[in-house]
ROSE-595842 format. One line per field, with one value per residue: chain; y, z, x of N, C-alpha, C in turn. Coordinates in steps of 0.001 Angstrom, whole numbers, plus 500000, padded with zeros to 6 digits. Each point is the difference from the previous one (the first is absolute). Last residue first. Layout:
REM residues N
chain <- (A  ...)
n.c2 <- (Y  ...)
n.c3 <- (Z  ...)
n.c1 <- (X  ...)
ca.c2 <- (Y  ...)
ca.c3 <- (Z  ...)
ca.c1 <- (X  ...)
c.c2 <- (Y  ...)
c.c3 <- (Z  ...)
c.c1 <- (X  ...)
This chain:
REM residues 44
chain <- (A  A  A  A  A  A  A  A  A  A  A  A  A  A  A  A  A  A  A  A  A  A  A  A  A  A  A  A  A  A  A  A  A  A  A  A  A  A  A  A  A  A  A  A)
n.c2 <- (150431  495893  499513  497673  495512  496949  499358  496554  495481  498807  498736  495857  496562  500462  500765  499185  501051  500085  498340  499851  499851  496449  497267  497121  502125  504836  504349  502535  501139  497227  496238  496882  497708  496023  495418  497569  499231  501060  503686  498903  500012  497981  495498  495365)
n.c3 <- (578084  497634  494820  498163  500270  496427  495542  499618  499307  495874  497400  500177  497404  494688  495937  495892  495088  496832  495793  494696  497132  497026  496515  499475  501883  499213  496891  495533  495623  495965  499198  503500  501141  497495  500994  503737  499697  499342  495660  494691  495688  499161  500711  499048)
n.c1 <- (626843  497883  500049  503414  500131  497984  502392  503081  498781  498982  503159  500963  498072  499445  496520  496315  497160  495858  497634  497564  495907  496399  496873  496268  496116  500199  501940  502164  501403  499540  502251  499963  495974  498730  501999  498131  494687  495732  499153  501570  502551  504224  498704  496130)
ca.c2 <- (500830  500005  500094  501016  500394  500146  501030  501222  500010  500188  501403  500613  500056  499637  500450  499866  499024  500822  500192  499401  500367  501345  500755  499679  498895  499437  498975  500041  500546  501416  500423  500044  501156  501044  500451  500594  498945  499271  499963  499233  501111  501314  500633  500718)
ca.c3 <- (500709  501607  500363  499633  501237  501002  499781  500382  501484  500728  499483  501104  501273  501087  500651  501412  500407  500276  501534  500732  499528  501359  500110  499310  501146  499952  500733  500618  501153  499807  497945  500414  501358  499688  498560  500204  499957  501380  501631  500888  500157  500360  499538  501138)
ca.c1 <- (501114  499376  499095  500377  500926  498974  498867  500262  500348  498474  499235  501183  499685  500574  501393  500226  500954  500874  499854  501507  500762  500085  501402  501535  500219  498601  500268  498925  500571  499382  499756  501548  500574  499298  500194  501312  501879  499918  500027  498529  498684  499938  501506  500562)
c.c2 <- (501468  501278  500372  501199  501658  500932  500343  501135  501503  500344  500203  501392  501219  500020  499101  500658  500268  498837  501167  500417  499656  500436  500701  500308  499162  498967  499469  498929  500528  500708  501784  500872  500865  502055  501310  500750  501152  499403  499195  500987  499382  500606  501515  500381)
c.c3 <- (499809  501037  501417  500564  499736  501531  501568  499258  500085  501422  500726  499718  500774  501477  500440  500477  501850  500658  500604  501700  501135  499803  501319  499667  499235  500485  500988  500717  500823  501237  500561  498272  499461  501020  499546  499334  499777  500448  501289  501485  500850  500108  500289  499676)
c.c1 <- (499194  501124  499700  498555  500195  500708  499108  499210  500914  500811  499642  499304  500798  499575  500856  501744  499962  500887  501034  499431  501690  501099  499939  501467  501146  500518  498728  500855  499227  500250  499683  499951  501248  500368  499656  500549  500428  501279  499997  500596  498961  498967  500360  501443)
């Protein structure tokens, strides 16, 4: 298991695929205060 094993990380990361071992980055979360005027911004 290594670079050339598609099932590791390794491998993911050789042949730039992604999959349960490699996921891909989370989106980053707003700011509470954002949301809350997005939402006011909305209701005027």
């Amino acid at each position: 298991m290594g670079r050339g094993d598609k099932k590791t990380k390794k491998g993911k990361i050789a042949k730039g695929s992604f999959g349960k071992s490699r996921p891909h980055k989370k989106q980053v979360e707003t700011h509470p205060a954002q949301e809350e005027n997005k939402k006011t911004a909305k209701k005027k």
